[in-house]
Steps between C-alpha positions, in 0.01 A plus 500: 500500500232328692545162741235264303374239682534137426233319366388120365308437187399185358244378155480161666645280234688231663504178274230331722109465555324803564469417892858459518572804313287711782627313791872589369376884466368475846788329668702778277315806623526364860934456456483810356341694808779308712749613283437848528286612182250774549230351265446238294292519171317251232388569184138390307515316192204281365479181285844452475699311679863565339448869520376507858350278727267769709134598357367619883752665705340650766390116560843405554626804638232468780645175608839660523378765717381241741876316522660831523459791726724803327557474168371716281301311222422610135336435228694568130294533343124499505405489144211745589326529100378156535421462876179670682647790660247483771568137587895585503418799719309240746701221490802738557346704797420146629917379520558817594322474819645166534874532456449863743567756230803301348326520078641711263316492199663481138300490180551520163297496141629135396795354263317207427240587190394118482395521855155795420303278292435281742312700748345680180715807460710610169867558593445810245278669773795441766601816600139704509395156693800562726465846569128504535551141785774696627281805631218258621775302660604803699173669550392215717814438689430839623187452604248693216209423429552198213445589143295836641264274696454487891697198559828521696757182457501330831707436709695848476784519341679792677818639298520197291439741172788724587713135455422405145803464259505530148734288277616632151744488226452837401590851581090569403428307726738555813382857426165374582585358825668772626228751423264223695747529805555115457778282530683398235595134347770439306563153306782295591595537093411677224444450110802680264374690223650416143616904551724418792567118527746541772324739713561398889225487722570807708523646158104438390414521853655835596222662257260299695587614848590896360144514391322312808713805729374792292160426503464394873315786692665716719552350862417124376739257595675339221452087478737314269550170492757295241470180446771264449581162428820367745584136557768548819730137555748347770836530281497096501175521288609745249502263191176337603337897524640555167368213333148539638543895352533366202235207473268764626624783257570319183132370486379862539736677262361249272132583579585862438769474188472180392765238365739799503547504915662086411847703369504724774775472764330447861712867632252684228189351612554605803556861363224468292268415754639723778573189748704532843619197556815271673705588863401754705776678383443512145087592567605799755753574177210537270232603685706831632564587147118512393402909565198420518471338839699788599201721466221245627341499818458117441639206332346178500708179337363169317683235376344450203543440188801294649364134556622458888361272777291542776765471741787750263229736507476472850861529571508788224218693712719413791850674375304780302335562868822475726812536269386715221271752620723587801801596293328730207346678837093410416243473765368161641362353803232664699513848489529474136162335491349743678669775319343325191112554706587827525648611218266659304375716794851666515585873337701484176892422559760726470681331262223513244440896552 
């Protein structure tokens, strides 16, 4: 059993304009820090805005550096097959230095196929792209020569490669982390397969973390993080929490399903979609029955898909940070921050020997 520490993760998609949407995030991440979280993370999506409203964030994570001062901050994920992976490199060494070694760095290959065309790459070539981006990526975080020339990134980015997380839905590919010596990212949900419809989550993501532990080299420190969707309310807004769960859930169940998710009863979209949400009481409920936090070193929480406000997400960060965390046991404030910094430099835990 590990002590994960807590986390905040947001896809910026507030029902407002997009400078609304990243003032929210910002006045979001900053709450969070005063609530206790360790880190605080923001995912990259491009040209749409009802999927996510984020194309740059180390932009946007740079101005959160600058109204914080412990946090860590994230990225999930950089979709590295269709960025420059010498430009990320730069640009990340660059917040890095900013925000005093608080960036840890999670990338992915994409989910978004639509998204490769425009910046003239087939969502075929995905994974070579990724893999091949990936290496560059870390080559000249650590300071090689780029692409076999003699030019070194600049500024330096110190240990910044040994902080790069990869985020999967596979075993293949937690397997590919762990031989890496990377962190690990795991979704906040997870597709059924038409072979096991009612698989849970810890179910499909057991395999995940079973094969990201046997391939991670002897001595690394394992990094897992799970991400979660909670929505935590004062008992006297219970109904109101419940009704924005299922404005926000019912239009994506029927994204995903289609007119089907109209029959289904509110409780099973919330099963379906692997939501925490209502009193403190009921999250801490659900939340200490998921195994797989139990084995995390991290857990980070959105609110998402449910459609809440500005200021219930604010007062959800608020009671995930002082009510909820406290009684499952998990890390926050400070030291957990640091701990975060430092992680990756530790020797692997007993627990995962």
């Amino acid at each position: 059993m590990t002590t994960p520490r807590l986390g905040f993760f947001s896809r910026l998609l507030e029902d407002a304009s997009a400078a609304d949407r990243y003032r929210f995030g910002l006045e979001q991440i900053q709450h969070a820090e005063r609530s206790g979280f360790a880190s605080a993370w923001v995912a990259q999506h491009h040209f749409g805005a009802h999927e996510g409203g984020l194309p740059s964030p180390i932009v946007f994570l740079a101005a959160a550096a600058e109204r914080t001062s412990r946090i860590g901050l994230g990225t999930a994920v950089l979709t590295l097959p269709i960025e420059d992976p010498v430009r990320a490199a730069e640009d990340a060494a660059v917040l890095d230095a900013l925000s005093g070694g608080r960036l840890q760095l999670g990338v992915a290959s994409g989910g978004t196929p639509g998204s490769f065309a425009a910046f003239g790459k087939d969502a075929a070539d995905r994974a070579a792209l990724h893999a091949e981006h990936l290496d560059v990526f870390r080559s000249t975080l650590r300071g090689d020569g780029v692409r076999g020339t003699e030019s070194v990134a600049y500024p330096p980015a110190g240990d910044l490669a040994d902080r790069i997380w990869q985020a999967t839905f596979s075993p293949a590919g937690g397997a590919r982390a762990g031989a890496a010596g990377d962190g690990l990212l795991l979704s906040r949900t997870q597709p059924r397969t038409p072979e096991a419809p009612d698989a849970t989550l810890g179910d499909i993501q057991q395999r995940i973390v079973d094969a990201y532990l046997d391939a991670l080299p002897e001595g690394a420190a394992p990094r897992i993080l799970a991400s979660r969707t909670a929505f935590v309310v004062d008992p006297d807004r219970r109904d109101e929490a419940f009704a924005l769960a299922e404005r926000g859930l019912r239009a994506v169940a029927a994204q995903l399903i289609g007119a089907y998710a109209a029959d289904l009863p509110l409780a099973e979209l919330i099963r379906l979609s692997d939501t925490h949400v209502g009193t403190v009481d009921e999250v801490v409920a659900s939340l200490a029955a998921d195994p797989i936090i139990a084995q995390a070193t991290d857990v980070t929480f959105q609110v998402h898909s449910v459609a809440a406000t500005h200021e219930l997400t604010l007062r959800s960060i608020e009671l995930l940070g002082t009510q909820v965390a406290p009684r499952l046991g998990w890390a926050t404030g400070p030291d957990a921050a640091d701990d975060l910094r430092d992680h990756h430099r530790a020797a692997a835990r007993k627990e995962y020997a």
